[in-house]
C-alpha positions in Angstrom: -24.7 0.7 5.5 -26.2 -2.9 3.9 -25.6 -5.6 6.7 -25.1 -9.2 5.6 -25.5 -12.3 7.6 -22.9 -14.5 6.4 -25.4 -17.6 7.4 -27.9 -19.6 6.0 -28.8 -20.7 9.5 -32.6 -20.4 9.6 -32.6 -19.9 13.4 -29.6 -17.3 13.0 -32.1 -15.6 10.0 -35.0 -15.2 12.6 -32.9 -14.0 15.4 -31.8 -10.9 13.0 -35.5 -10.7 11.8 -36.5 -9.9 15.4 -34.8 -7.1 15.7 -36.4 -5.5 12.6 -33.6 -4.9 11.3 -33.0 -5.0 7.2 -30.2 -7.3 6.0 -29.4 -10.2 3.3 -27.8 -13.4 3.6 -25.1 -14.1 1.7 -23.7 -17.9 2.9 -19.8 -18.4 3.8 -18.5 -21.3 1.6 -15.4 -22.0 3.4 -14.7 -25.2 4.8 -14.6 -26.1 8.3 -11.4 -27.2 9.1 -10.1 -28.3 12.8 -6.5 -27.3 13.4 -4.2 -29.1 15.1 -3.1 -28.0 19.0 -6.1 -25.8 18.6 -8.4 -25.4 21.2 -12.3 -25.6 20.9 -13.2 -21.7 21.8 -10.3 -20.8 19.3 -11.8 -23.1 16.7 -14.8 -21.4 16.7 -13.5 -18.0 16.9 -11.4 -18.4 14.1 -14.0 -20.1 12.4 -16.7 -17.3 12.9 -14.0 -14.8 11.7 -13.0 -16.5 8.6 -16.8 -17.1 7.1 -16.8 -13.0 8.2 -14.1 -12.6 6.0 -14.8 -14.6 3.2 -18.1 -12.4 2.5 -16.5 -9.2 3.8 -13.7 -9.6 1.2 -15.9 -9.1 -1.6 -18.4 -6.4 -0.3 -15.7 -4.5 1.5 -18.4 -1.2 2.6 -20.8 -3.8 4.1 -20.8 -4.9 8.0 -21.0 -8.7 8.5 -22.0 -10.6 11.0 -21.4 -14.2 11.2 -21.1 -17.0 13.9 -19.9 -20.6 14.0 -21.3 -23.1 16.5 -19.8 -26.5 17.7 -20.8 -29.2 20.4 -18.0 -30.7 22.4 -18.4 -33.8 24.4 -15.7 -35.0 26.6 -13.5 -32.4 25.1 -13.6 -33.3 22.2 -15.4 -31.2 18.8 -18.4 -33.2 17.8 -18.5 -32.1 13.5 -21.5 -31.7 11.7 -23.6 -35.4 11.4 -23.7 -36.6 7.7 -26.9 -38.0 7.6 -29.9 -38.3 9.2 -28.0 -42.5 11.1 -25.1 -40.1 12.3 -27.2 -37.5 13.4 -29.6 -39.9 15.3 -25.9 -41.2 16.9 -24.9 -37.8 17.7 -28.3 -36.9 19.7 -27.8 -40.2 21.5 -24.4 -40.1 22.8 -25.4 -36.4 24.3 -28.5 -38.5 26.0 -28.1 -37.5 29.6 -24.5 -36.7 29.9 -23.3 -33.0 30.4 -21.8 -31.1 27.2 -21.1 -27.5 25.8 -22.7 -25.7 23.0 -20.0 -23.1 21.7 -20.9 -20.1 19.6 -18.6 -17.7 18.4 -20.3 -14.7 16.4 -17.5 -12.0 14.7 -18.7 -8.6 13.1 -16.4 -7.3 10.2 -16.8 -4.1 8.3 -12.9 -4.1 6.6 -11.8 -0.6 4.3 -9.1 -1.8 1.2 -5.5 -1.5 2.5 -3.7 -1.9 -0.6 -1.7 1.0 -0.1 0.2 0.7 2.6 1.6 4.3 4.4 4.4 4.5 7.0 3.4 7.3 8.7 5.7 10.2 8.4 8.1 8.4 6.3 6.0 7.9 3.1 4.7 11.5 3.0 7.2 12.3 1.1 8.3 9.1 -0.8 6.7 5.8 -2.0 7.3 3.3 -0.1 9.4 1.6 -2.2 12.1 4.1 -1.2 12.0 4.1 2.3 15.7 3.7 3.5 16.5 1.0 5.7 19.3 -1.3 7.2 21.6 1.6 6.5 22.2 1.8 2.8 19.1 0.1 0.8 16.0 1.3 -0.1 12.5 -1.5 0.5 12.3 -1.6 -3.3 15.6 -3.3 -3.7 14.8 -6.6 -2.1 12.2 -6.9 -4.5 14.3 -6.2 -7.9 17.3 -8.1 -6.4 15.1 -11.2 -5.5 13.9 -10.7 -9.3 17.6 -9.9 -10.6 18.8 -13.0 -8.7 16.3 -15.3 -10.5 17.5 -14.1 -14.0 14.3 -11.6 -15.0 15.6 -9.4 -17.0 12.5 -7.3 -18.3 11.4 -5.4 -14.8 8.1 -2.5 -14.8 7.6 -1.2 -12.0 4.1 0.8 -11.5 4.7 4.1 -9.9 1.5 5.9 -9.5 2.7 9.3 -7.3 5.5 10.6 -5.5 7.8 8.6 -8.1 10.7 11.6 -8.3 13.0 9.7 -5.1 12.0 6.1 -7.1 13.7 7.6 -10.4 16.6 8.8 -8.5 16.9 6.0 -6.5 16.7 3.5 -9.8 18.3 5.7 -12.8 19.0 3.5 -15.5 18.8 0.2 -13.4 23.0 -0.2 -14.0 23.1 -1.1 -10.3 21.0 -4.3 -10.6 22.4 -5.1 -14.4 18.7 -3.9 -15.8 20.3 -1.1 -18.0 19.7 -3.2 -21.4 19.4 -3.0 -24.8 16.6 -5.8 -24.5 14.7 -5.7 -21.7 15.6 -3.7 -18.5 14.2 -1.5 -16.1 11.2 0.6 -17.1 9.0 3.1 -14.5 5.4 3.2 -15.4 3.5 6.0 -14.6 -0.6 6.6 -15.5 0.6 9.9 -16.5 1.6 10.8 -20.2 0.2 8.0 -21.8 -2.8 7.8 -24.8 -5.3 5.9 -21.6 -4.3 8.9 -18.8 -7.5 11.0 -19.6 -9.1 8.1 -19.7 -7.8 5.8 -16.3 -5.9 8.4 -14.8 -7.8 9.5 -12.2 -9.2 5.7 -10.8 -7.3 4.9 -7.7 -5.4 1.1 -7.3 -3.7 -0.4 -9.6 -5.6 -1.9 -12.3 -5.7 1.9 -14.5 -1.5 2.3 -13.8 -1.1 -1.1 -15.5 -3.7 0.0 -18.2 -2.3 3.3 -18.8 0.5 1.4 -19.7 -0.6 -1.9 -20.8 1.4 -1.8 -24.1 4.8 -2.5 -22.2 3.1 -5.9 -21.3 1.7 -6.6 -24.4 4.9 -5.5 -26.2 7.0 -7.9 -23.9 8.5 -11.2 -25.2 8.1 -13.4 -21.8 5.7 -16.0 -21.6 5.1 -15.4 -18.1 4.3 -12.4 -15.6 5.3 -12.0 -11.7 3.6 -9.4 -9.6 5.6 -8.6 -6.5 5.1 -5.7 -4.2 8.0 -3.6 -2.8 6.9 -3.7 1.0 7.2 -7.2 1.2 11.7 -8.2 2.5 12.3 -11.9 1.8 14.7 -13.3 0.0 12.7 -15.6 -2.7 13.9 -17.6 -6.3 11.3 -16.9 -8.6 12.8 -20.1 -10.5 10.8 -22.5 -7.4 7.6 -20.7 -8.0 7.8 -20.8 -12.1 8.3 -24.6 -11.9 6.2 -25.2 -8.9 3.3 -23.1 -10.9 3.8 -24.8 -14.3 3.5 -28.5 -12.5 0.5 -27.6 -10.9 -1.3 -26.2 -13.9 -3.2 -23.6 -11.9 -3.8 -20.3 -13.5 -2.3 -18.2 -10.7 -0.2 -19.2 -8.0 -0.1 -17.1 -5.0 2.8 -17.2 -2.5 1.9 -17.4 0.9 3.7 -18.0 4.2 2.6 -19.7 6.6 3.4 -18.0 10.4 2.8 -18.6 14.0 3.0 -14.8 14.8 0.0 -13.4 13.0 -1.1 -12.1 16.4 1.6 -10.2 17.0 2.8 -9.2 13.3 1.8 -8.7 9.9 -1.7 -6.7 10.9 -3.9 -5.8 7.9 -2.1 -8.7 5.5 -4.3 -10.9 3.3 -4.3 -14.4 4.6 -5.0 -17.5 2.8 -7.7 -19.9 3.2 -5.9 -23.2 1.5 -7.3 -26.7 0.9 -5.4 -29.7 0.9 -4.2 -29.9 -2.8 -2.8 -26.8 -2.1 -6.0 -24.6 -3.7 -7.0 -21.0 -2.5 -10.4 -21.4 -1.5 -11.1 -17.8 -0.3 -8.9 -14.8 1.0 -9.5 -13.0 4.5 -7.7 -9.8 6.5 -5.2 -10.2 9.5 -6.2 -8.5 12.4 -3.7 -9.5 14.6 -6.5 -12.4 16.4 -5.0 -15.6 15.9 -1.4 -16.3 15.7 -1.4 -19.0 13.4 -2.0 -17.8 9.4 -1.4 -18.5 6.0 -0.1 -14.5 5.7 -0.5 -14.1 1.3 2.9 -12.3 0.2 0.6 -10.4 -2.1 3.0 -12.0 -4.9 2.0 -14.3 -7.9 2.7 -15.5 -11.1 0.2 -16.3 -13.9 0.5 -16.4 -17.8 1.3 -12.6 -19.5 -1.5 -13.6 -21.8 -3.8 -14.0 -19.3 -2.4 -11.3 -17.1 -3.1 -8.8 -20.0 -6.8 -10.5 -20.6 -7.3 -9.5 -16.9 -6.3 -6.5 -17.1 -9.0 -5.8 -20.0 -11.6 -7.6 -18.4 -11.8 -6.1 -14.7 -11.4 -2.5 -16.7 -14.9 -3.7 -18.6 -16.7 -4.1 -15.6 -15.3 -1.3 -13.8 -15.7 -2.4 -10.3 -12.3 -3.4 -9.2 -9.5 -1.0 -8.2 -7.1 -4.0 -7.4 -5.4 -7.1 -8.8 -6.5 -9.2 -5.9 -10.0 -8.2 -5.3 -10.9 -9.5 -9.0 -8.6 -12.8 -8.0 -10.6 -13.1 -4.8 -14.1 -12.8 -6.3 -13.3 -15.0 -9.1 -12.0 -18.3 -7.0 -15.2 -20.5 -8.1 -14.2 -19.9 -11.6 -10.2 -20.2 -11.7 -7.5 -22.5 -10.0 -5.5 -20.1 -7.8 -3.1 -22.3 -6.2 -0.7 -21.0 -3.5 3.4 -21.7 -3.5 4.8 -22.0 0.4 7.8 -20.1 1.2 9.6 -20.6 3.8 12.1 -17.8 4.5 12.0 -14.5 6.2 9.6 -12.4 6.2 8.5 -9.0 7.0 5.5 -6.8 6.0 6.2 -3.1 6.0 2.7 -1.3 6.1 3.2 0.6 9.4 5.6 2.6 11.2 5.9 -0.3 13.6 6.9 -3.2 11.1 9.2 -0.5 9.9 11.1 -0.1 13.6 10.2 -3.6 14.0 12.0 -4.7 10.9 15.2 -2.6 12.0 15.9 -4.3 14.3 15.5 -7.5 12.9 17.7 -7.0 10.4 20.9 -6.7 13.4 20.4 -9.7 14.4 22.7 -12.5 13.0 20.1 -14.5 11.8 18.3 -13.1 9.6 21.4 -10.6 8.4 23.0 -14.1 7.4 20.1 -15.1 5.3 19.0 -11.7 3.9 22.5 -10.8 2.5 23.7 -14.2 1.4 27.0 -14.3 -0.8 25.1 -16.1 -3.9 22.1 -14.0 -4.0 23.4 -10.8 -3.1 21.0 -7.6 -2.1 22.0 -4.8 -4.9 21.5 -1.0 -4.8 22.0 2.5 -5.7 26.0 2.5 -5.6 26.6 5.8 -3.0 30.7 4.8 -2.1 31.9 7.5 0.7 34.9 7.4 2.6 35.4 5.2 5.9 33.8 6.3 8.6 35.6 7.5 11.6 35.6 7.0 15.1 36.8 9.0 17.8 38.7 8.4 21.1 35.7 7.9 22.9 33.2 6.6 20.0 31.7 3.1 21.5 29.6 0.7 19.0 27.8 -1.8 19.9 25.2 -4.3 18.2 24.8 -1.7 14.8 25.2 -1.2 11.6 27.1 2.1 10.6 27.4 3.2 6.8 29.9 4.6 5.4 31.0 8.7 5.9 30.0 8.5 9.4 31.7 10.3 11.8 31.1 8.9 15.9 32.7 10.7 18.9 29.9 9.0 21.2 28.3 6.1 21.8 25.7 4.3 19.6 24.3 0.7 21.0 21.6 -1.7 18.9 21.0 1.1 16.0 21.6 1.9 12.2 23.2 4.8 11.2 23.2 5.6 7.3 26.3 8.0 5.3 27.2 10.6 6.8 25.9 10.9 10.0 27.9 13.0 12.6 27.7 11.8 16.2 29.1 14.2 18.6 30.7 13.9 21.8 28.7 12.7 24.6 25.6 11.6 22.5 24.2 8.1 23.3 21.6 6.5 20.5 20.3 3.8 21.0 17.3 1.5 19.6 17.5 4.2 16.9 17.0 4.6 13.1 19.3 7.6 12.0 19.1 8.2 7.9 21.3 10.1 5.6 23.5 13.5 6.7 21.8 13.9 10.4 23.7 15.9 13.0 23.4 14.6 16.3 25.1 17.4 18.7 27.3 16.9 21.9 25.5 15.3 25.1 22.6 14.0 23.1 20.6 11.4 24.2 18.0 9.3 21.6 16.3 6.0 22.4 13.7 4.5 20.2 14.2 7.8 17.8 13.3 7.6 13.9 15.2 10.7 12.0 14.3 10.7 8.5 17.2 12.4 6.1 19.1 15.8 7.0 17.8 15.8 10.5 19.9 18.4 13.4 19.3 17.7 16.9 21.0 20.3 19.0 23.2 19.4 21.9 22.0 18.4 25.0 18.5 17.7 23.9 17.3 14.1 25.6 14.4 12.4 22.9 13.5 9.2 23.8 9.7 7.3 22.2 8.2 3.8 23.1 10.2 0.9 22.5 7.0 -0.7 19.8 6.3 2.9 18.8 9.4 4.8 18.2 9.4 8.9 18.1 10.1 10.5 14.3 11.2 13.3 13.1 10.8 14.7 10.0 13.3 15.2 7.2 14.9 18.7 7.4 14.0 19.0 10.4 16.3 21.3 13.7 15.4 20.4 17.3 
């Protein structure tokens, strides 16, 4: 393993040199900001991690270390002196008077996450069609926020385990994308002229290259990338105008949270200057809570998109759309668009149960599923569902085809799902045609599709980590 110092501190350089230990320097660039409310020990922890991640984005196999140091005087964060008059100041005004010296060192050795897995749940499935809030699938936030904005030409890259993504999409009728112009087109590496060729390259640049005629083939005079494990509810209208006024050649969305210590673990955050320019891209890892968490969205010219697709396949040493943005920041304007809406990353089995549960509350049910830019999917109409003397419902969302002869309290319940008498879920995720016997009780329980728990059977998992079970599964 090559270690980088992400320093050109000659004192830090001779430190490492002592312990005769081989490593290179390669010198953080990012700029040394001071956030507001923020304390000096989290100032220079944050600041040590993000130089680590600037150089630990682009040389993702190395470990690098890297440290920040401040001086604080009367609590307050004495910056770096200017010249050699400020300097001579600076030294003065510590004369004789009792201060700190802070360091904060961070050591990073980050693996790409690009494709995000939920555990059990994506075994057999993308991600993209991951049920959730009892009738959708993740991928149709995406393609209704797309639909809502008037895009009319969709692709979407499906690289393996596309068979539930066809299904799921058909013709695209249910989101108006079955056209005689335009419309909704699956992309796969396979059965194209470039498969022998790209085929076998993991990430997505070879998918999109396989198929890179659909682009160049394609009338519009812009492209949007958007991933399908991202829920918001966005108009790609704001970002087109709010990308062609700033002139940049990509525009990123970002959000900016207050959270980042507690959610969205593994995203790409944003290092932003104050017009509004990326200046370098680092990795959440759930340190600080305050973040400029990238959507992993952005729009760029489909010129430019396709002359980017060419050129990272050239050089062969990217696997991904954003590694090749990240690395080439000193020589393109990326400029990142705010949104300001809800958000929720799901790249883990606990965003997934996390998200759930979000999605009962009023609050973000109300702005998810808005009148005028409805959330459209696979149309699946059953008959009611019915409830029995004895059913009790409380804080959920049931689906249609259900039948409930116990109680169910704060969970979602998709078609057909039979809840005998007795049974008691709650905190729970229960998907498509599960049998829940008589005298059942499940708390904090995941059951993917056509799952049969027996009567009497008490399941119960951790109320941040729930218990799953497997599709098909009898217990």
């Amino acid at each position: 393993m090559n270690i980088i110092l992400a320093s050109a501190s000659p004192r830090r350089k001779e430190i490492l040199e002592n312990t005769n230990v081989k490593f290179k320097i390669m010198a953080s660039s990012i700029e040394e900001l001071t956030l507001e409310g923020e304390s000096p020990c989290q100032m220079v922890m944050r600041l040590a991690f993000e130089k680590g991640i600037d150089i630990a984005s682009r040389q993702k196999s190395d470990l690098v270390i890297s440290a920040d140091t401040i001086v604080v005087l009367d609590n307050t964060v004495l910056g770096k002196p200017k010249d050699e008059i400020e300097a001579r100041k600076m030294i003065t005004s510590l004369s004789g008077r009792t201060h700190q010296v802070i360091t904060g060192i961070s050591l990073i050795n980050l693996d790409n996450i690009q494709n995000p897995s939920v555990n059990v749940l994506s075994d057999h499935r993308p991600v993209a069609t991951i049920p959730i809030a009892g009738r959708y699938r993740l991928i149709d936030f995406t393609l209704s926020n797309m639909v809502n904005s008037g895009i009319t030409n969709v692709g979407i890259y499906a690289r393996e385990k596309y068979r539930s993504l066809t299904d799921h999409l058909e013709s695209g009728k249910d989101w108006d994308l079955s056209r005689k112009q335009g419309g909704l087109y699956v992309l796969s590496p396979e059965n194209t002229k470039n498969n022998n060729n790209y085929g076998y390259r993991k990430g997505d640049i070879y998918t999109i290259l396989a198929n890179i005629d659909y682009i160049e083939k394609s009338p519009e005079e812009y492209v949007i990338v958007a991933p399908s494990y991202m829920i918001c509810s966005i108009d790609y209208n704001d970002l087109l105008k709010y990308h062609k006024k700033s002139n940049n050649d990509i525009t990123i969305v970002y959000k900016r949270v207050d959270n980042a210590n507690k959610d969205f673990k593994n995203c790409n955050t944003l290092n932003i200057d104050k017009d509004k320019r990326v200046k370098n891209v680092g990795n959440n890892l759930n340190t600080f809570p305050s973040a400029n968490i990238c959507m992993d969205t952005f729009i760029m010219k489909r010129t430019d998109f396709i002359e980017c697709i060419y050129s990272i396949a050239s050089m062969g040493t990217y696997s991904y759309i954003e590694d090749y943005i990240i690395n080439q920041l000193d020589n393109i304007q990326v400029g990142a668009y705010k949104y300001e809406g809800y958000l929720k990353c799901i790249n883990s089995l606990k965003s997934y149960y996390e998200a759930s549960k979000e999605l009962l509350t009023e609050e973000v049910s109300r702005e998810l599923f808005r009148p005028d830019r409805k959330i459209f999917t696979k149309d699946k109409s059953q008959a009611p569902t019915m409830y029995g003397e004895d059913a009790e419902v409380r804080g959920s969302f049931i689906a249609t085809g259900c039948q409930i002869d116990g109680t169910v309290q704060d969970s979602t319940l998709f078609r057909k799902v039979k809840i005998g008498k007795g049974a008691v879920v709650r905190n729970s995720v229960i998907m498509q045609s599960c049998k829940i016997g008589d005298n059942v009780v499940l708390e904090n329980v995941i059951l993917d599709k056509n799952v049969t728990i027996s009567s009497n059977k008490e399941l119960k998992g951790d109320k941040d980590y729930p218990m799953v079970i497997e599709k098909n599964e009898t217990v």
